[in-house]
N, C-alpha and C positions, 0 to 999 in steps of 0.2 A: 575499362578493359585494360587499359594501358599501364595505369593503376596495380589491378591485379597480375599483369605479369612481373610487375618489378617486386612485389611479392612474393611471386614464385621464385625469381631470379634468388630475392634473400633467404628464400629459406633452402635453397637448394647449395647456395654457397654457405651458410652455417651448418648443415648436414654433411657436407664435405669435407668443413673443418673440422667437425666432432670425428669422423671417420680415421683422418690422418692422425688426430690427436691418439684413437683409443686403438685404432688400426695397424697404422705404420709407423709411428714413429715415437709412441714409448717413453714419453719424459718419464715418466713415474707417477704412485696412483695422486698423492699432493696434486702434483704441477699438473697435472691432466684436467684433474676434477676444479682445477683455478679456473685453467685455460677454458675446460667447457661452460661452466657459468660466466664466464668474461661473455665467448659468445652467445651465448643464450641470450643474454641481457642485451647486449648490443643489437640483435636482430627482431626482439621484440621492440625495441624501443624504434628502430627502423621503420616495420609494421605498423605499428602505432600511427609515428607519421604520416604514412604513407597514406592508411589509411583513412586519416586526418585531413588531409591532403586534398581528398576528391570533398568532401562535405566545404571544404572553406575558399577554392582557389575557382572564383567564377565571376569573369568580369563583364561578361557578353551572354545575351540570350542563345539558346541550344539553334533557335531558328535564324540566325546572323551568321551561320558556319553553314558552306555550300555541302548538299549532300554527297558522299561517295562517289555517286556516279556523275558528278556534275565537272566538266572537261574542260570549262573554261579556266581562265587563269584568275587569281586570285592577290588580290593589292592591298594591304594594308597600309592606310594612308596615315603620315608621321609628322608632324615638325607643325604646320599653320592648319591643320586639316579639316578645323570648322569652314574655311572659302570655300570648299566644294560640298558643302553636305546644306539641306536646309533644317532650319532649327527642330529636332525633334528627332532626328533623323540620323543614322549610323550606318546606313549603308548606301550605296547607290549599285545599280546593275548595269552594262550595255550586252554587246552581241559579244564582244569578247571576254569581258571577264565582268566579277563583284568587286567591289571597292567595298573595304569596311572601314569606318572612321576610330582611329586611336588616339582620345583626346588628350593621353597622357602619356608623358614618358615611362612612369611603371606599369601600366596597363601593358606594355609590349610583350615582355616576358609571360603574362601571364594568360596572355590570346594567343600566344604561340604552345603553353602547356595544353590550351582549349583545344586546340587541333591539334594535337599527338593524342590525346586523350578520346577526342571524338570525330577527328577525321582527319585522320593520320597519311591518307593515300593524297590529300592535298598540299602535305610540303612540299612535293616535287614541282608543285605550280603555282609557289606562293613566293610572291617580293613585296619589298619596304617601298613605298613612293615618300620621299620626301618634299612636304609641298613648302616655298617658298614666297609669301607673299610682300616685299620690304614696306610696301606703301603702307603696311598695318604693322607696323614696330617704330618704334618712336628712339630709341636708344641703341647703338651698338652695344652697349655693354647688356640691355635686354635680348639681343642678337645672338652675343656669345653664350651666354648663362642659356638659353635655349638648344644650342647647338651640343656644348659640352652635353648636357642631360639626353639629350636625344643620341650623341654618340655609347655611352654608355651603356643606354635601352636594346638598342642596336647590337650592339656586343654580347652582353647578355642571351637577346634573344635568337643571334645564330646559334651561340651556344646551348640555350635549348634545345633548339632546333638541331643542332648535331651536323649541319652544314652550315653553306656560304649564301644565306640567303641574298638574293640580286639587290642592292642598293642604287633606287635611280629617284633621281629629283626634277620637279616639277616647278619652273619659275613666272608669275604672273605681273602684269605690268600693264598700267593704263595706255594705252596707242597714245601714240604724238598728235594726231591728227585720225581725224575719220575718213575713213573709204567709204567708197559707194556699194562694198559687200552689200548684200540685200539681208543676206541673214548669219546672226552672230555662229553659228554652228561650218561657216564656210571662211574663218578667217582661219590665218595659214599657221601653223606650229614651226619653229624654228632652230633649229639643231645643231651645232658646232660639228664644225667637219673634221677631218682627222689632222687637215691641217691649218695650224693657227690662226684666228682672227677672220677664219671665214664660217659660212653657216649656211645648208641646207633649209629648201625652205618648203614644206609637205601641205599641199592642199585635197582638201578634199574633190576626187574626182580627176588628180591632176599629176601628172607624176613628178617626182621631186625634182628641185632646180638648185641651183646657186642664187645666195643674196640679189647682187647684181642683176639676175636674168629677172627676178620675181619684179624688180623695183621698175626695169625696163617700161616690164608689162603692164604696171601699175597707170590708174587716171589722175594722176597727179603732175605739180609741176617739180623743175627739176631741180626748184630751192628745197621744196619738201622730201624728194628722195637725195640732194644732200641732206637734209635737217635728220633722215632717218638714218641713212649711214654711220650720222655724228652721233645718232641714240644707241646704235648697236655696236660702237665701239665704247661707248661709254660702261654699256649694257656690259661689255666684257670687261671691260677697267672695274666694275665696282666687282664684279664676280673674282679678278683673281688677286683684287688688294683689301677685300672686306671679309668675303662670303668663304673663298675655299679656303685661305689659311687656316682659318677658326674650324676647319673641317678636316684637315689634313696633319695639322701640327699634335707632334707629340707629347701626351699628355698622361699623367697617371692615373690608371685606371679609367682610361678612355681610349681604344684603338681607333686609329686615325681613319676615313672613309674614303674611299675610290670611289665615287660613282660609275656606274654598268652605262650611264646615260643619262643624258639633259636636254632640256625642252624649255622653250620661250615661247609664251602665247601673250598676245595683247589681249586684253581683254579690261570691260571696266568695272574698274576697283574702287568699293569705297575705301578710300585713303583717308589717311591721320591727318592733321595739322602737323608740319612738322617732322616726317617721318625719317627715316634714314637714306631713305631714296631721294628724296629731296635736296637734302643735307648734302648727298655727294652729289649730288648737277651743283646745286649753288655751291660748294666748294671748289669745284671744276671749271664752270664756266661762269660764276658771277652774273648767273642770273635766276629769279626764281623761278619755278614750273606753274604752269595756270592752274588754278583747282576747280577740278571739275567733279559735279554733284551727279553723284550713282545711287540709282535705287541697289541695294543690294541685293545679290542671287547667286547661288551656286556659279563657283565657277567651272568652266570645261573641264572634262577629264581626257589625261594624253592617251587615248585609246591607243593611237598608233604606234610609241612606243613599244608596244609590248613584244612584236613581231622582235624586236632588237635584243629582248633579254635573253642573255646564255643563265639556264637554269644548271647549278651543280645536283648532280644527277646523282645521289641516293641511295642507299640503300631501303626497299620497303621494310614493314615493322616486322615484319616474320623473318627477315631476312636478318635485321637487325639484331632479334630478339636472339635466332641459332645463334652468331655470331657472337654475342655477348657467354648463350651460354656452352661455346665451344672454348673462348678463352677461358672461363672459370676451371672447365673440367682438363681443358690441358694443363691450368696450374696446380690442378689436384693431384694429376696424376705427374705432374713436375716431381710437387713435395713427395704423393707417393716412391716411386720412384729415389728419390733421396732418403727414403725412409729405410726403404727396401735395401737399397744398396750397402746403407750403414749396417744395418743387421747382421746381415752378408757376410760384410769384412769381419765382422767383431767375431761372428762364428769361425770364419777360417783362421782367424789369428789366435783364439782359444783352442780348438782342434790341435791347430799347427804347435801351438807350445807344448799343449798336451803328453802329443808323440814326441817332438824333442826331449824331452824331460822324459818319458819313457825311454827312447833310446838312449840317452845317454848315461841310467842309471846301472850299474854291473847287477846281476844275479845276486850275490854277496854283499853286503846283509839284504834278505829276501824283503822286509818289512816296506823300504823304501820304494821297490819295484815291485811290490804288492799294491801299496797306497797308489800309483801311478796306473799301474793295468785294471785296476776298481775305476780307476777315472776315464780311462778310457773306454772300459764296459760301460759305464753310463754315458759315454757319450756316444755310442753305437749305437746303445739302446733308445735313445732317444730320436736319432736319425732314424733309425728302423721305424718307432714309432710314426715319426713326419712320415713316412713312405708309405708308410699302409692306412694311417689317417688322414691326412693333407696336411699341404704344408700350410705355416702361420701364415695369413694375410701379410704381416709384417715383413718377411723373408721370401715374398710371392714375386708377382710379375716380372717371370721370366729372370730374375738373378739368381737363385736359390743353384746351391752349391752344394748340398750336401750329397747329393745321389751319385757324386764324383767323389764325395770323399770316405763314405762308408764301405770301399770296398779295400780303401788304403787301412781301415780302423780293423778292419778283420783280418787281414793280412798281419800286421802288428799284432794282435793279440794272441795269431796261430802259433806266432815264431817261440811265445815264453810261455810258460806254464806254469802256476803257483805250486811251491814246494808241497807234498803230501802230509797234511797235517798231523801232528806226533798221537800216537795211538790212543785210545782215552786209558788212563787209569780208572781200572771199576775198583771201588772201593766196598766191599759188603761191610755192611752194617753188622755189627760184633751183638752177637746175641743180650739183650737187656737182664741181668738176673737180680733177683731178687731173694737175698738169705735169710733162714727164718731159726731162730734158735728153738731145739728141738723141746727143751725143759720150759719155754715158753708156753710149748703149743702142748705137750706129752709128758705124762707122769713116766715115772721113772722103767722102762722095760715093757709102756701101756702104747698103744697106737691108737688109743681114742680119744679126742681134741678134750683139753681142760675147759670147764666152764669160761674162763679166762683170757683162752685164746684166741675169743672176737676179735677185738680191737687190731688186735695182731695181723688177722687174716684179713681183715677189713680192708687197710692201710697196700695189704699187699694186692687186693682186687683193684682198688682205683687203679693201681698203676697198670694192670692187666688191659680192663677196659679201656685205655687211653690206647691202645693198641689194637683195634679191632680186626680180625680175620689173621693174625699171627698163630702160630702151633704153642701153644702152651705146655712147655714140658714141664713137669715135678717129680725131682730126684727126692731121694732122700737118703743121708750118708748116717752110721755110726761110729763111735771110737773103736778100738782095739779091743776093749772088753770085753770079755764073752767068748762064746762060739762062733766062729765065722757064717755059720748058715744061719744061725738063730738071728746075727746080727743083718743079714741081706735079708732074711723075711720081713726082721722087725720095721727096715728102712722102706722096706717095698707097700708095707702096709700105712705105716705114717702116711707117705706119699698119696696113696688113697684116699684115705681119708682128708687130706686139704684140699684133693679135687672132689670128692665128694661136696666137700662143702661150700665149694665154691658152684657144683652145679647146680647145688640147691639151691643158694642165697644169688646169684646172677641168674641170667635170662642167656649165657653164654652155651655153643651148642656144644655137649658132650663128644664130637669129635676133634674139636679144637683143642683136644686136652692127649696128654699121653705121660704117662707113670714109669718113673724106674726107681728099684732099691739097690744101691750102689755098696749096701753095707759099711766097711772100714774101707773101702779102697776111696782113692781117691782124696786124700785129707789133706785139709788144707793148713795143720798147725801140728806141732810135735804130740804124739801121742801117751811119750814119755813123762810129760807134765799133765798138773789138772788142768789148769787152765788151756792147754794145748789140745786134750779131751775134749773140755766145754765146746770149743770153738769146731772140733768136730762132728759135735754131735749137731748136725742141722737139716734142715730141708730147702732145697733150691728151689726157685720157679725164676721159668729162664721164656722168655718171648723172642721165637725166632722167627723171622722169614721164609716163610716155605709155601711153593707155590700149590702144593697139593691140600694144605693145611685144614682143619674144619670139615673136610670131608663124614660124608656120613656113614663110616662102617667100622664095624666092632675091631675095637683091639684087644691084644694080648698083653699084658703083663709079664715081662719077660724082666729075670733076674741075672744082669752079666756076671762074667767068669771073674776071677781076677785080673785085672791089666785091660780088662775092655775098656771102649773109648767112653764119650759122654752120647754117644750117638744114639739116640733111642730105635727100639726095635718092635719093630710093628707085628700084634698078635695076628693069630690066625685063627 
């Protein structure tokens, strides 16, 4: 489960960052589409893990973790912790809490992922017991190499843990002498008091006293509660010149340990030959300890401690989890935000140049304060747009600036007005004509086309047809010679006949056509010469533009006066 939310967590912060990337803040499309594959990859590869994660990290059965609803307190035993367990065996239970055994120091880390993962509601009520047994270490230097490693584990797994879980130690020691206890479950626990070199001493049934008052009461003589005096000050000489420095001193990659609490139980220990404990009585007082033969058996657990431990209180996993995913979205909406804001500026400081540069340019030359008022029409036009579409994500929450400034953009634009541009020149196209030499196409004083005069009329229809729906006029001029009337029939009749012939040989409609015989007027070369003649005698076909043109109704052949224009006259 727990698994799966951090899961959520990542893909919810790589969807956030794709957001900002494509949302608000615009590198460009390159650096976008980098930055989205960077996370893409990184959050799969996350996943991966993560998921990886729950299938490999399992160092304790599902049935070693107290259920949910289970209210007792919870002890993870550290440092010597096979003396209290019997062989086979990982956990112990009483009336107040479970004890589970951690026979390693990397085992720590990974029974404290057990429970975030599978019963998360029991951090709040789980501590380290560190058990210390000296009569079963044979070396100092096996001492510290223990101590260092187990500070480490410790570290580590508050850090899992995400608080300060309660570190308290556990120290066993063979009695000096037998009491007349009747039963080993009624001998006493012993506690350093707040102030130095003395010690609370808690029995079962019995409310707590001082060293001296326990010793008073004791059935012994009063060599043996000296001889015990001498053992529990000793019991503190080896604790603050052996045991806590190697527990306190500053070391890298190991935070030093406070104990929350300490406890002294006699109890009997199979001891080493030889042990460290030993080693410092015979260093101290020059003399050896007797050794005495124990069956071995779990040793007691310091139930009563627990009443003592201050737990740091927590946040639960849901609690947690918002939490986590409150900071992610406030840093979204941080960058948001800075995304937003950048935008912002860039638009009013483009605006703002804009209209400077509009106003400061004169009327005169119009061209320069044309290109300027164009730019500012687009940028009106675009604000107009944001207004009536929405505005960009990019330029959103709540900084968006334009709906203050498009009313300044219309104001500006009312004040000038582009000069009225210069009138169009219409150009009409100048009628296409097309001269046909009359001795070409007409025997001499005959208006009926020479066998010969195909090619001729040919040459002149493509050009026609290249021009479809135009008025097709065909004049037809003579020289001077002659009779003036005979000479305007003979022209008027020419002219007929090459529209004839072209209504016969095209698919062109006979109103698109109209004839005039112009006779001698109109000449275009000296009449006084032959060759001047020659060039007069001919027939025009002229395509002009006329929107009535092609029309279907009969015309007249009408023969102009002298001095008429080229304007053709429509029969009736």
């Amino acid at each position: 489960m727990y698994n799966r939310i951090k899961q959520s967590l990542t893909l919810l912060t790589g969807s956030l960052l794709l957001w900002l990337f494509w949302g608000f803040w615009s590198p460009g499309r390159d650096v976008a589409l980098f930055l989205s594959a960077f996370v893409i990859i990184i959050a799969a590869v996350l996943i991966y893990r993560q998921q990886k994660q729950v299938r490999k990290e399992r160092l304790i059965r599902a049935d070693s973790l107290p259920a949910d609803d289970y209210h007792g307190a919870v002890v993870l035993v550290c440092g010597q912790s096979a003396a209290l367990f019997a062989a086979g065996e990982n956990r112990r239970e009483t009336t107040k809490a479970r004890y589970i055994a951690v026979p390693e120091p990397a085992g720590l880390s990974r029974i404290i992922r057990e429970f975030r993962e599978q019963s998360p509601a029991q951090l709040n009520r789980l501590s380290l017991l560190y058990v210390v047994v000296p009569e079963q270490i044979n070396q100092e230097e096996e001492l510290e190499q223990m101590i260092i490693s187990w500070r480490r584990a410790v570290g580590e797994a508050r850090r899992q843990a995400g608080k300060a879980v309660p570190f308290w130690i556990s120290v066993y020691l063979t009695p000096l002498y037998t009491t007349d206890v009747s039963a080993a479950d009624e001998e006493p626990w012993f506690t350093p008091a707040e102030r130095a070199g003395e010690f609370h001493v808690q029995q079962a049934g019995s409310p707590a006293c001082s060293l001296p008052e326990w010793l008073a009461h004791q059935p012994v003589t009063d060599e043996q509660r000296f001889a015990t005096a001498l053992w529990f000050d000793h019991y503190l000489a080896w604790l603050s010149l052996v045991f806590v420095p190697r527990l306190t001193v500053k070391q890298t990659g190991a935070a030093p340990l406070y104990p929350a609490g300490w406890a002294l139980r006699f109890a009997p220990v199979a001891a080493l030959n030889n042990n460290v404990w030993s080693q410092f009585i015979a260093h101290s007082t020059r003399l050896p300890l007797p050794v005495q033969t124990v069956t071995p058996q779990p040793l007691p657990l310091p139930d009563h401690l627990l009443s003592r431990l201050r737990y740091d209180v927590s946040l639960v996993r849901t609690e947690a989890v918002l939490g986590v995913t409150g900071i992610i979205c406030g840093l979204f909406l941080a960058g948001a935000l800075t995304g937003s804001y950048f935008h912002n500026q860039q638009l009013i400081y483009h605006i703002s140049d804009d209209l400077r540069q509009f106003e400061q340019l004169p009327g005169e030359p119009a061209e320069p304060k044309m290109v300027a008022w164009k730019q500012l029409q687009t940028d009106a036009a675009l604000l107009a747009a944001w207004q009536r579409e929405g505005i960009p994500s990019s330029y959103s929450l709540g900084l968006y600036q334009g709906t203050r400034i498009l009313p300044y953009l219309y104001t500006a634009l009312s004040r000038w007005a582009p000069p009225p541009p210069p009138a169009p020149v219409i150009v009409q196209e100048a009628p296409e004509m097309v001269s046909l030499d009359s001795l070409a196409l007409f025997d001499t004083g005959k208006f009926t086309l020479k066998p010969g005069a195909t090619k001729v009329l040919v040459d002149a229809l493509i050009n026609i047809r290249a021009k479809p729906g135009w008025l097709i006029v065909v004049s037809g001029y003579t020289d001077i010679t002659g009779h003036a009337d005979l000479n305007q029939k003979l022209s008027l009749k020419r002219a007929e006949s090459v529209r004839d012939w072209m209504i016969e040989t095209s698919d062109i409609d006979p109103g698109c056509f109209a004839v005039q015989g112009y006779g001698h007027n109109h000449p275009v070369a000296d009449n006084n010469t032959a060759e001047g003649r020659a060039k007069n005698r001919r027939v025009e076909i002229r395509l002009m533009p006329q929107a009535d043109a092609c029309r279907a109704s009969d015309t007249e052949n009408v023969s102009p006066a002298d001095g008429d224009t080229h304007s053709p006259k429509k029969e009736k």
